[in-house]
LUMSE-801557 format. One line per field, with one value per residue (C-alpha): residue number from 1; x, y, z. Coordinates in Angstrom, 3 decimals. Each point is the difference from the previous one (the first is absolute). Example, Ala and Ser with C-alpha at 12.3 -4.5 7.8 and 13.67 -1.06 7.14 Angstrom:
% residues 2
n = c(1, 2)
xx = c(12.300, 1.370)
yy = c(-4.500, 3.440)
zz = c(7.800, -0.660)
***
This chain:
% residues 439
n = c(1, 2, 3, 4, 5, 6, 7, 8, 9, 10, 11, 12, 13, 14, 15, 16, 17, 18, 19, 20, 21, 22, 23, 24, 25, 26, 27, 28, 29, 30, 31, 32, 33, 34, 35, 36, 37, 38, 39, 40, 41, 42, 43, 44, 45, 46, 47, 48, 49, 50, 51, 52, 53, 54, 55, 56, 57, 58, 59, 60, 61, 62, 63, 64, 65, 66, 67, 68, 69, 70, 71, 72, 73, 74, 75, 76, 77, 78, 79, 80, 81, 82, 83, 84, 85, 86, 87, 88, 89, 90, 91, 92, 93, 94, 95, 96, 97, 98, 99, 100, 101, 102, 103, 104, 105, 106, 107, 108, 109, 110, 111, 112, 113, 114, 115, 116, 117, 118, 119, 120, 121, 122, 123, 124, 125, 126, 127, 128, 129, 130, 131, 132, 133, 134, 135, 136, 137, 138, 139, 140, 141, 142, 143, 144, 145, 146, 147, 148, 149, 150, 151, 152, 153, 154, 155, 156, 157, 158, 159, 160, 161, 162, 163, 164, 165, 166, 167, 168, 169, 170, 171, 172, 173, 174, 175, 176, 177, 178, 179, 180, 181, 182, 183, 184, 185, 186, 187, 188, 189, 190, 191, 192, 193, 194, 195, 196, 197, 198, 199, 200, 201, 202, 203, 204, 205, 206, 207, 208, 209, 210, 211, 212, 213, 214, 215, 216, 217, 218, 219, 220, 221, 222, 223, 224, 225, 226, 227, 228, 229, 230, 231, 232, 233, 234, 235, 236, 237, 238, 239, 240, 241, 242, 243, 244, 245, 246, 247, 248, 249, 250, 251, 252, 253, 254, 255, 256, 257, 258, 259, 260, 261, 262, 263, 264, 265, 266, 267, 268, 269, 270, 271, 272, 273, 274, 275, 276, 277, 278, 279, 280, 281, 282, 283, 284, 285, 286, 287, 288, 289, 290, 291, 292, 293, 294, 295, 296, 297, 298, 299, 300, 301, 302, 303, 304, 305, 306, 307, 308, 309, 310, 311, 312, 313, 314, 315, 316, 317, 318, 319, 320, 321, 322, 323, 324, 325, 326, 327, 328, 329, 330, 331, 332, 333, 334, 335, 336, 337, 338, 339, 340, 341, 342, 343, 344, 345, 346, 347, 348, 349, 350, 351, 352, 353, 354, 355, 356, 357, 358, 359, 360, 361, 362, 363, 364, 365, 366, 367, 368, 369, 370, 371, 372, 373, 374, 375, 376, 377, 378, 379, 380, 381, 382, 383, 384, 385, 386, 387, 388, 389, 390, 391, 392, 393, 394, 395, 396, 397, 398, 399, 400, 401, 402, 403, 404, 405, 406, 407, 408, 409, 410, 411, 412, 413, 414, 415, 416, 417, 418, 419, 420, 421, 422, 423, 424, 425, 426, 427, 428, 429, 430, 431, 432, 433, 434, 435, 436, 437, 438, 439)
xx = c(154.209, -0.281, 3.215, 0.505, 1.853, 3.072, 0.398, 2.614, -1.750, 1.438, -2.082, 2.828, -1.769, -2.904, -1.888, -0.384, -1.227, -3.771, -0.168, -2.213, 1.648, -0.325, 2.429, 2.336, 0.430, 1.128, 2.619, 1.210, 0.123, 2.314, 2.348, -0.749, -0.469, 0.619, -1.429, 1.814, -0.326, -2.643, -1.954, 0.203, -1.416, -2.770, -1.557, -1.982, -0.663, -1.788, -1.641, -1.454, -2.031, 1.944, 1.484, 3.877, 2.854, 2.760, 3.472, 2.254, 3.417, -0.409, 1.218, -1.688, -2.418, -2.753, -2.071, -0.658, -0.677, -3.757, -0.614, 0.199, -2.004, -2.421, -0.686, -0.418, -2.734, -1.515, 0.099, -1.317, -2.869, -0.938, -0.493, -1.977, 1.092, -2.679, -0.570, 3.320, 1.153, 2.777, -0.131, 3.803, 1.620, 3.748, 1.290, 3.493, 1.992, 1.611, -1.347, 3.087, -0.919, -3.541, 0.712, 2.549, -2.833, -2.180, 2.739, 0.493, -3.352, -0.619, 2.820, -1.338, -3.348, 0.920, -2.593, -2.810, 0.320, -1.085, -1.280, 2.759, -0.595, 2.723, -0.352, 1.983, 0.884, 1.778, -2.444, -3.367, -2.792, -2.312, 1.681, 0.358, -3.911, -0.437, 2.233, -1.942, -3.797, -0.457, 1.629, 2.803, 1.378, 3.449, 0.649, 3.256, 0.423, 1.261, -1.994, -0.055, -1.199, -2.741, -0.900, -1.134, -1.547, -2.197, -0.789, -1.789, -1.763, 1.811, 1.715, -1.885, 1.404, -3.384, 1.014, 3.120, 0.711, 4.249, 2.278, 3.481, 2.385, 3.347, 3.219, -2.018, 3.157, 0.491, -3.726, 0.517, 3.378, -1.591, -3.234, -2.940, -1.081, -3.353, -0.991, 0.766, -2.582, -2.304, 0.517, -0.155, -2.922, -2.307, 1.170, -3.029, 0.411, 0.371, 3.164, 3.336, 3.060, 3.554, 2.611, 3.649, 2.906, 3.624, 0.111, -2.452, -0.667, -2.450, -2.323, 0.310, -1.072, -2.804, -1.154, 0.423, -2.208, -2.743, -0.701, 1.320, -2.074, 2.237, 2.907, 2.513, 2.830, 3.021, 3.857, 2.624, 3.635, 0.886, -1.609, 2.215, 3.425, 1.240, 0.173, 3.420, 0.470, 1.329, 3.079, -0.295, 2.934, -0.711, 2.785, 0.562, 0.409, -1.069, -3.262, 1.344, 2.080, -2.543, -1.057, 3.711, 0.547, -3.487, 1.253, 2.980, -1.195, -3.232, 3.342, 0.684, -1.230, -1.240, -2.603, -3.264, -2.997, -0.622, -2.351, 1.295, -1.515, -0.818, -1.722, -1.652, -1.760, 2.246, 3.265, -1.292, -0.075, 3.344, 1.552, -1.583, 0.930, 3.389, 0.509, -1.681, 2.736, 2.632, -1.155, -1.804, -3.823, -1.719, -3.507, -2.110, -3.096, -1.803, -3.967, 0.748, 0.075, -3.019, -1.101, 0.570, 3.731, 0.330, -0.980, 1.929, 3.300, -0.514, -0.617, 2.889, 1.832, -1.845, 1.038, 3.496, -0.182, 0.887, 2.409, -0.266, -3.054, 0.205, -2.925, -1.368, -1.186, -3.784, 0.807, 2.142, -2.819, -1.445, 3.253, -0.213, 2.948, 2.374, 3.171, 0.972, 3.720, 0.865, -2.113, 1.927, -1.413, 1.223, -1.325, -1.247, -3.408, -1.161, -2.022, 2.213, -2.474, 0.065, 3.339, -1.069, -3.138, 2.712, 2.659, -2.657, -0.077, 3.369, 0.211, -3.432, -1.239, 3.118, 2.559, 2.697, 0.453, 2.070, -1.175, 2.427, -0.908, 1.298, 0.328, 0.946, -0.057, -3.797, -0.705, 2.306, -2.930, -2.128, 2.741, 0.331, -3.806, -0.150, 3.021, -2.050, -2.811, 1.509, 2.191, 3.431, 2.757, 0.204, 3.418, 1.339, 2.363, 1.168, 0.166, -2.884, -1.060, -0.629, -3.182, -2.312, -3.529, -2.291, -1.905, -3.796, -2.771, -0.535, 2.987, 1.832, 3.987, 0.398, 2.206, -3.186, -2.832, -3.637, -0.165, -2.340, -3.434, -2.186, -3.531, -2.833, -1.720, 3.056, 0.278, 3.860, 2.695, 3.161, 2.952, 4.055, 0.659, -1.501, -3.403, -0.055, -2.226, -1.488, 3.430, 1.626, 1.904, 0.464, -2.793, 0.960, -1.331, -2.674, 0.026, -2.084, -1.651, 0.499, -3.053, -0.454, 1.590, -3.243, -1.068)
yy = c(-276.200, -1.259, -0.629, -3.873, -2.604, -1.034, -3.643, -2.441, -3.182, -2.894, -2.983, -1.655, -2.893, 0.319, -2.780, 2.844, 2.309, -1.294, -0.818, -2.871, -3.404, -0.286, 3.042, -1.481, -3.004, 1.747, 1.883, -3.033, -1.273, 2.834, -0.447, 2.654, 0.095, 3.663, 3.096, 2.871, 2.776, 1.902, -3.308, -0.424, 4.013, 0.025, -3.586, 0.314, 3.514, -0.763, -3.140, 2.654, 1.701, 2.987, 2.575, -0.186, 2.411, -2.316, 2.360, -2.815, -0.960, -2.255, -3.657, -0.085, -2.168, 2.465, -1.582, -2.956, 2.326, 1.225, -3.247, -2.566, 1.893, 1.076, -3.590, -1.256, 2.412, -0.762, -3.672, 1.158, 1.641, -1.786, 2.579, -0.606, 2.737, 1.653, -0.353, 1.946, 0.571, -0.374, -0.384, 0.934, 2.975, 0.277, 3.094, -0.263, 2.759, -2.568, -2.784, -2.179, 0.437, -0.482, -3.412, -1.005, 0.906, -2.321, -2.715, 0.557, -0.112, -3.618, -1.370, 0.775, -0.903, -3.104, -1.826, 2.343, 0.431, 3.527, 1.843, 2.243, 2.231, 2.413, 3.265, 1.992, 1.922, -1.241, -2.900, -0.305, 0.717, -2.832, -2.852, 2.632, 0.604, -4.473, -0.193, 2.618, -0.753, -2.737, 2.334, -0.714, -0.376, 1.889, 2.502, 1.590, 2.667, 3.252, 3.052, 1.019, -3.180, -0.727, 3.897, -1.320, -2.677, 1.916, 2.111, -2.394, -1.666, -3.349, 0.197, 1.402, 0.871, 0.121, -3.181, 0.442, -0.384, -0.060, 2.655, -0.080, 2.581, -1.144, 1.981, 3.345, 2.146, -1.682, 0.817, 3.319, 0.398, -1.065, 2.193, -3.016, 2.369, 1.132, -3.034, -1.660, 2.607, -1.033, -3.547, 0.772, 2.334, -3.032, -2.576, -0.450, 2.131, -2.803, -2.343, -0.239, 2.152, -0.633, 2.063, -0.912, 1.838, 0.307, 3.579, 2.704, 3.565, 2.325, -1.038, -3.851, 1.051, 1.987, -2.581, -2.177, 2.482, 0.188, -3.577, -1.694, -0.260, -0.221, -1.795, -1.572, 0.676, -2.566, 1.686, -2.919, 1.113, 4.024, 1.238, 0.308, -1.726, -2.610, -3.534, -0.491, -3.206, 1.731, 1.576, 2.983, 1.543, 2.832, 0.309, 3.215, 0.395, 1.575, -1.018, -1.160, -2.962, -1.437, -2.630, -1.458, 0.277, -1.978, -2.543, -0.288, -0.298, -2.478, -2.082, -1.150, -3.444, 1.515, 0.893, -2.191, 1.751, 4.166, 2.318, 3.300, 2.990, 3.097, 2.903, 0.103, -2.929, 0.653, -0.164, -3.095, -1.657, 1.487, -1.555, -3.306, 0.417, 0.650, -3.181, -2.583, 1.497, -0.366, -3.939, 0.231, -0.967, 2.976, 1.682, 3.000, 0.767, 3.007, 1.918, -0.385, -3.709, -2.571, -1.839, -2.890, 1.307, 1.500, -3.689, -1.418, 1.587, -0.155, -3.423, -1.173, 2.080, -1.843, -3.856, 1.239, 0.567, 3.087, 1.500, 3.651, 2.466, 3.465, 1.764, 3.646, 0.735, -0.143, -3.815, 0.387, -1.093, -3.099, -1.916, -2.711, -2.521, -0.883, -0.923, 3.376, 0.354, 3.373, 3.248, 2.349, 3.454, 0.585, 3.932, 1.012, 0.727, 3.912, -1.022, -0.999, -2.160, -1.979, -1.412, -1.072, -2.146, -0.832, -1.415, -2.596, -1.695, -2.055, -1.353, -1.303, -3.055, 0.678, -0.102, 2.487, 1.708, 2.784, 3.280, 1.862, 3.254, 1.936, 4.011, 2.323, 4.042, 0.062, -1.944, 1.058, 2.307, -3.915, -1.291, 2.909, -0.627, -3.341, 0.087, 2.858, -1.991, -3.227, 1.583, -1.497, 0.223, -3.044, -1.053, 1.491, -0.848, 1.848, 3.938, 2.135, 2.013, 3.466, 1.024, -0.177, 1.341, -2.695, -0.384, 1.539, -2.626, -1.949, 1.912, -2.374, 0.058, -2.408, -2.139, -2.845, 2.486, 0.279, 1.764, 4.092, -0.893, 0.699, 1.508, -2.518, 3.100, 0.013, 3.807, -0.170, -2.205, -1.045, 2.257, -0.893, -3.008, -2.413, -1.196, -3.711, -3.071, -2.434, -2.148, 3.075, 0.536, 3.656, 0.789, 1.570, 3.611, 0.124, 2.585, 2.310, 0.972, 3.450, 1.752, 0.182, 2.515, 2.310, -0.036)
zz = c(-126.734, 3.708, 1.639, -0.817, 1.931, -0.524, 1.288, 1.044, 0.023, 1.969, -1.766, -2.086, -1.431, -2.772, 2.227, 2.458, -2.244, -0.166, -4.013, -1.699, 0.066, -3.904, 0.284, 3.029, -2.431, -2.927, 1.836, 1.468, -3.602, -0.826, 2.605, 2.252, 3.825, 1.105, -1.070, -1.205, 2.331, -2.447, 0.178, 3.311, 0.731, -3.082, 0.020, 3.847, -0.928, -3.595, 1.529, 2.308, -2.503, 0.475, -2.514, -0.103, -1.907, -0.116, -1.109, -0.844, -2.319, -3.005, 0.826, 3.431, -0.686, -0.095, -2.369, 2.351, 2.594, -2.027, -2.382, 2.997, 2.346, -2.582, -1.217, 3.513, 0.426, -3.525, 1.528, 3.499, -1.374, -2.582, -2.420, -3.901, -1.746, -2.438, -3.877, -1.465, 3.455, 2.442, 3.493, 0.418, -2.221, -0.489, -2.065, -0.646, -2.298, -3.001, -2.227, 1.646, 3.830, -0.689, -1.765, 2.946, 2.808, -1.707, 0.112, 3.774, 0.355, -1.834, 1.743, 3.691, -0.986, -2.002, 3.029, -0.351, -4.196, 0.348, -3.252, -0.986, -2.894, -1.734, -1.422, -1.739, -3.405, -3.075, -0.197, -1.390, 2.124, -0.839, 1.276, 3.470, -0.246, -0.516, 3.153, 2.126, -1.227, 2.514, 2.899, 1.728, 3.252, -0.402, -3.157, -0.076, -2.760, -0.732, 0.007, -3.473, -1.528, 3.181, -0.935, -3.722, 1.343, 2.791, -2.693, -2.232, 2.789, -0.688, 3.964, 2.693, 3.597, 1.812, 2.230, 0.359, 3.861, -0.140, -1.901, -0.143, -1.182, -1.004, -0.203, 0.134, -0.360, -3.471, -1.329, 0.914, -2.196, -2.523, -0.079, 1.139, 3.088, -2.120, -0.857, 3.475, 1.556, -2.787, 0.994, 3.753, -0.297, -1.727, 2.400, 2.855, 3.328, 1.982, -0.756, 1.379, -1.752, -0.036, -1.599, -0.248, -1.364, 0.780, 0.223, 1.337, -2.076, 1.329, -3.305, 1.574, 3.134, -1.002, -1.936, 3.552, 1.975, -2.831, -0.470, 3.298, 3.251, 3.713, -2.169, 1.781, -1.004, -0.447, -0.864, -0.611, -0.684, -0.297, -3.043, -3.120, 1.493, -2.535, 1.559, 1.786, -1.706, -3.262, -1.150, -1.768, -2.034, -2.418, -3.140, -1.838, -3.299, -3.445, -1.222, -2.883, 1.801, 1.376, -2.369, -0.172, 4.153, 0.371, -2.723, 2.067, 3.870, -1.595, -0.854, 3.647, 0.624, 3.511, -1.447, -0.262, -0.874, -0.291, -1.109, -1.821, 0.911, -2.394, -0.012, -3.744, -2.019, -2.881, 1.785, 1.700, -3.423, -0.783, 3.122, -0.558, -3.936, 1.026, 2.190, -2.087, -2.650, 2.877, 0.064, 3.070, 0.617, 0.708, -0.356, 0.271, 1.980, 0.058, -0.592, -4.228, 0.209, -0.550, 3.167, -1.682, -0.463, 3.123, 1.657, -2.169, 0.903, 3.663, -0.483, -1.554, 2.472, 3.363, -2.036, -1.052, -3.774, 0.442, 2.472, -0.791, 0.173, -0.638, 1.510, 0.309, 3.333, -1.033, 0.008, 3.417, 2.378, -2.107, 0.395, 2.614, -0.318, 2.863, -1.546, -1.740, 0.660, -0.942, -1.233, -2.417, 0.021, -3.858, 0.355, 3.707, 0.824, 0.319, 2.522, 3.188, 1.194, -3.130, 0.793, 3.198, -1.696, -2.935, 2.405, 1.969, -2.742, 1.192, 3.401, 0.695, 2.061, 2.556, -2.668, -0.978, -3.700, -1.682, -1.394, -2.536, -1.120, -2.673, 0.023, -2.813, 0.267, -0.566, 3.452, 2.684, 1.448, -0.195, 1.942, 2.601, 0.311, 0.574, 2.369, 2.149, -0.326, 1.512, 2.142, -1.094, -2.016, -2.834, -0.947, -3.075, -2.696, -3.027, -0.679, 0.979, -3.141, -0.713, 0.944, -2.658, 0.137, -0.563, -3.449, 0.251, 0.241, -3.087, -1.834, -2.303, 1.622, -3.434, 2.600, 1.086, 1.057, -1.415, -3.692, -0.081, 0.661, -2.568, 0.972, -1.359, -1.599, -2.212, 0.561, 0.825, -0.864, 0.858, -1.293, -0.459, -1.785, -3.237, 0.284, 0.950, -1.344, 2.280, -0.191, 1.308, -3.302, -0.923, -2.956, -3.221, 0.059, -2.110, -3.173, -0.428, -2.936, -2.497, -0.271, -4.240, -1.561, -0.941, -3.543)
***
């Protein structure tokens, strides 16, 4: 990829950044007079025309930085989009990021009422194919879903002019790069591309120099260092005392409103089990649940009816609220970088938060990772256990992880233990019958 520029931009006032008065009077609505320094760098850059990779934290405001500028160009140009089309495409990784774009996005539009169009899986399709058959001026969706859709000629990308990549790191963790360059690859030659993602592997940046023309390119904060704003302490202890510790610390009336962090679905429903039994309002989020649950539970978390969510980090990204107090990591991430996206969670929109992590034998190499990783030494309490080597992927540690797979084919199945109903209660085993005694 060309070398890219790295700016320090001295405009400090969104009225000098050149975007549609619809837009100006929106932010103004919202309180705001001075853009964040990612704002500041991306906005005259995208209003440009020009290709951009923009390497930035979570809670920067980086999602104003592409949906203002790209809806003052939308406004500038005065764009119709096509029959099933979108003149703007925004590929996010999760269900919940896509849904909170597309919030951003009606908010800083409310003047100009663009059409905004969202989708993703776990919903039907034919309300998504209604919603697109006019065309659009904005879709935001995730690849998978917009894949289907492509595929059955119900969304087309031949007019798109504007594509914007969001939190590329995070679609490549969780396997989207095909599709994106299936995406990419039907999009028209000539358009403007933006990626964005808070960390930069060699598959990200080839990605960059494939689909991106002269990009500049706009680096806010060091990649990977955790906000300063939060304090981080890490407790050690057995795995099997951390349900009680969490009960206890969730007691302190410090603490306002915190998301949970696990690294299974299943042990994110244990943990939430675990504190509604405790008497506290908690619940899960994670890839088994509905949409209609997952919205759900975020939503009653954003409006207070809830003030615990335990979350796998699949649903990390997708959670946009700024009053988060204090992040517990209940197991640590294998994936250092995970913490770092984990942690932002707390201390957005200038404020400060708490992140409390908990480490058994398993994860001392997690926390040796994520300490090299970030470059400092977190505060610890408790006594370091014995090293323990970690539990293979999907293996069931029968202490809050994921249960054997079991190969769709049926050809294997999962050994140790009673077979299980759909409640989860062990079955009977089944008796099997004599062959006849022969005659």
């Amino acid at each position: 990829m060309p070398s890219g520029v790295h700016e320090s931009c001295h405009l400090t006032q969104f009225t000098d950044l050149g975007l549609a008065e619809p837009l100006l009077r929106s932010i103004k609505d919202e309180g705001y007079t001075d853009p964040t320094p990612i704002q500041a760098a991306v906005i005259p850059k995208v209003l440009e025309g020009r290709d951009l990779m923009g390497i930035a934290q979570t809670g920067t405001g980086k999602t104003a930085a592409f949906v203002l500028p790209v809806l003052s160009r939308i406004k500038e140009l005065e764009i119709t989009p096509k029959r099933a089309g979108c003149t703007a495409l925004i590929l996010a990784p999760t269900r919940e990021l896509a849904a909170q774009i597309a919030d951003s996005i009606r908010i800083y539009g409310r003047y100009m009422k663009p059409a905004v169009a969202v989708v993703v899986g776990g919903v039907k399709h034919n309300p998504q194919i209604r919603q697109m058959a006019p065309g659009v001026d904005v879709l935001v969706a995730t690849p998978g879903r917009l894949l289907d859709h492509m595929g059955t000629g119900t969304i087309r990308l031949d007019g798109t002019s504007v594509i914007v990549l969001d939190e590329g790191d995070q679609m490549l963790d969780l396997g989207f790069m095909p599709a994106i360059r299936q995406v990419m690859n039907a999009l028209p030659k000539k358009r403007q591309t933006m990626l964005f993602s808070a960390t930069m592997p060699d598959q990200i940046r080839s990605l960059a120099r494939d689909f991106l023309v002269n990009p500049a390119e706009v680096a806010v904060a060091a990649v990977s260092k955790p906000i300063d704003r939060i304090q981080q302490r890490v407790i050690h202890l057995p795995h099997s005392e951390k349900k009680a510790m969490l009960s206890k610390l969730m007691a302190d009336p410090d603490i306002d409103r915190t998301i949970v962090f696990t690294r299974t679905k299943r042990g994110a429903d244990r943990v939430s089990e675990g504190l509604v039994k405790a008497g506290f309002g908690a619940a899960a989020i994670h890839g088994n649940k509905s949409q209609n649950q997952r919205e759900r539970a975020l939503r009653d978390f954003k409006e207070g009816r809830t003030t615990i969510l335990v979350a796998t980090d699949i649903a990390a990204r997708g959670i946009d609220i700024d009053d988060v107090s204090h992040v517990f990591n209940f197991e640590l991430p294998n994936i250092p970088e995970a913490y770092v996206h984990r942690i932002g969670r707390t201390a957005r929109a200038g404020r400060s938060g708490v992140a409390i992590s908990f480490c058994d034998g398993t994860e001392r190499q997690y926390l040796k990772d994520i300490e090299k990783l970030t470059n400092l030494t977190i505060e610890a309490e408790g006594t370091p256990q014995p090293f323990e080597k970690p539990p293979a992927p999907g293996a069931n540690r029968n202490r809050g992880g994921s249960r054997p797979q079991v190969k769709a084919n049926n050809q294997s199945k999962p050994t140790g233990g009673r077979r299980q109903d759909e409640s989860g209660k062990p079955r009977r085993p089944r008796r099997r019958k004599r062959p006849a005694p022969a005659q």
